[in-house]
Residue, then its C-alpha position, 0 to 999 in steps of 0.5 A: x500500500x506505501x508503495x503505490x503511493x510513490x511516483x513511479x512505483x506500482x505493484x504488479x502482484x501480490x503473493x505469498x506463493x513466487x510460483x505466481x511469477x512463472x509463464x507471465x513474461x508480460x509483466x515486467x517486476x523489477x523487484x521483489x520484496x520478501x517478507x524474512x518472517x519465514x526465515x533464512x532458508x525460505x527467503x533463500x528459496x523464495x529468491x531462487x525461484x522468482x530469479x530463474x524466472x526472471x534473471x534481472x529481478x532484484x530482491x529487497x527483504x523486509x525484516x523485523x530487527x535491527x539484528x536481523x539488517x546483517x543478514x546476508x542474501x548474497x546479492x539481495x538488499x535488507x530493510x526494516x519493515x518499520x522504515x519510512x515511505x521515504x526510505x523504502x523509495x530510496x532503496x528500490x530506486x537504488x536497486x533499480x537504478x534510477 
């Protein structure tokens, strides 16, 4: 909901399940936000598959604690759930390049 309140950004799906991002090459998502609250291996898994749908996907993992920001996903960018509208603007365009 923050997020389709900032230019420029618009959701174009909503899952629990990454299996949704399979076949529909019609849809260009530039990033994938994940929730941690699975943990460590799901987030993993979840990256994984959405990625060999999609290899120019970047992924943007919401957590819970500070503690939980020096987590690595290897390629993948963490941010607090509780962070400002502003803040997650920043990230994603970071992530995107623009």
């Amino acid at each position: 909901m923050v997020l389709e309140q900032v230019e420029g950004f618009h959701v174009v799906l909503e899952s629990g399940e990454y299996s949704c991002l399979k076949g529909d090459d019609e849809i260009t998502i530039q990033v994938l936000l994940i929730n941690y609250s699975p943990g460590n291996r799901k987030c993993a898994e979840q990256i994984s598959e959405a990625s060999m749908n999609r290899n120019f996907l970047k992924s943007l993992i919401l957590v819970m604690y500070k503690d939980e920001l020096n987590l690595d996903f290897d390629e993948a960018d963490v941010i607090l759930k509780s962070s400002s509208k502003k803040e997650f603007e920043k990230r994603i365009r970071e992530l995107v390049g623009s």
